[in-house]
C-alpha positions in Angstrom: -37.6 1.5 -7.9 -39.3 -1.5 -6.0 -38.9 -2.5 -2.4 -37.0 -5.5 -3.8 -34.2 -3.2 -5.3 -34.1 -1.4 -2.2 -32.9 -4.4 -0.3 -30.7 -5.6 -2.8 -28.8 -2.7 -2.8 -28.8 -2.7 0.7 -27.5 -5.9 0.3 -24.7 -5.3 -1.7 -23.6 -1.8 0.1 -23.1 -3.8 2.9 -21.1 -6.7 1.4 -19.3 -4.4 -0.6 -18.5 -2.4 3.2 -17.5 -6.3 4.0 -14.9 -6.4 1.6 -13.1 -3.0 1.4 -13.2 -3.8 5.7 -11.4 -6.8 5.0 -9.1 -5.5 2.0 -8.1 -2.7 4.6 -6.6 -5.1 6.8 -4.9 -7.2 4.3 -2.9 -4.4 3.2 -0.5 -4.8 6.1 0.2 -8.2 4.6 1.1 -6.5 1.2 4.7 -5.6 1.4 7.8 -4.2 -0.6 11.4 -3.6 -0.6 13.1 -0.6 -1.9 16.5 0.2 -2.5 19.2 2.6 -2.9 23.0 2.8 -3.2 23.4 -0.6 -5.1 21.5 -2.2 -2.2 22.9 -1.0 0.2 20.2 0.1 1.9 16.8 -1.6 2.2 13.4 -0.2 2.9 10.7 -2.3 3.5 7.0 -1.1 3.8 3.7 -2.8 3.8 -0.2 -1.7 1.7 -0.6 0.9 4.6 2.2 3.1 3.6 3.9 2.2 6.7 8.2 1.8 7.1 8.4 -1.9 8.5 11.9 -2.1 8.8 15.7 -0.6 7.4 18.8 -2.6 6.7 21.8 -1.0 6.1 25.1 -2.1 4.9 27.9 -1.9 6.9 30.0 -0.4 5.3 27.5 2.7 5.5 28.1 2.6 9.4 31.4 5.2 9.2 30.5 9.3 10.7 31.6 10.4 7.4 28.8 8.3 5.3 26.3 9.9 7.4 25.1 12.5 4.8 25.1 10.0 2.6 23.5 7.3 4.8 20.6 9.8 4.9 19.9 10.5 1.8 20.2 6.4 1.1 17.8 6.0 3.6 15.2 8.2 2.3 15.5 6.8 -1.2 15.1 3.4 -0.5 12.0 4.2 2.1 10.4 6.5 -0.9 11.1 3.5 -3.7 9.5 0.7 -0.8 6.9 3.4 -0.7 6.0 3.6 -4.2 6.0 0.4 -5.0 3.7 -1.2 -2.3 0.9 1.7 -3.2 1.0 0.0 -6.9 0.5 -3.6 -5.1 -2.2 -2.4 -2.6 -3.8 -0.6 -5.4 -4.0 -3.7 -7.0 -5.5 -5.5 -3.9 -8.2 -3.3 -3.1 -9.2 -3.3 -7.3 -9.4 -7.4 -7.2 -11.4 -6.8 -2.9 -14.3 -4.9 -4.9 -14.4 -6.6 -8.3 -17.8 -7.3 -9.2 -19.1 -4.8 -6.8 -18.7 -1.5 -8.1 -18.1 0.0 -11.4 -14.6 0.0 -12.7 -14.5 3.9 -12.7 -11.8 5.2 -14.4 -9.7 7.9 -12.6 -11.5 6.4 -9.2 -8.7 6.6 -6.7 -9.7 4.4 -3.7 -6.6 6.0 -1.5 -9.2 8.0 -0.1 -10.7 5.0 2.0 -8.2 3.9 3.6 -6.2 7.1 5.2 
């Protein structure tokens, strides 16, 4: 290996640190809705695995739904949950395309916890 590779690599580990930099912070832009109980409760979270907000019906509101709210609540935050990890999966793929090798089994999670 020449001096020349040495720098292009250099070259590309830092553009590649570039773009997984800037496909972290886009994953708070990346969000999704869960629900549960017909819709009646609403999850929403965003590409950082983080609860943004809750809406809950109503109707939910009476002391003896509360069990019941609950478990609504987690269901819809653990649906939100799931499928913004498939979107921000997706994002951080498209952020490094090019870059490095689509590995299969390469879970890029890892990076951003």
């Amino acid at each position: 290996m020449n001096m020349g590779d040495l720098f292009g690599m250099a070259g590309k580990m830092k553009e590649m640190q570039a773009r997984m930099q800037e496909a972290q912070e886009n994953l708070t832009k990346i969000t999704e809705v869960g629900e549960a109980g017909a819709g009646m409760v609403k999850a929403k979270a965003n590409g950082k695995k983080q609860l943004i907000s809750i809406e809950i019906d109503e109707d939910l509101m009476k002391p003896s739904d509360r069990e019941i709210l609950q478990d609504l609540i987690v269901a819809a935050t653990n649906k939100a949950l799931e499928k913004v990890e498939v979107k921000a999966k997706e994002e951080l793929q498209k952020s490094t395309e090019g870059l490095m090798p689509n590995i299969p089994g390469m879970d890029f999670d890892k990076l951003f916890k």
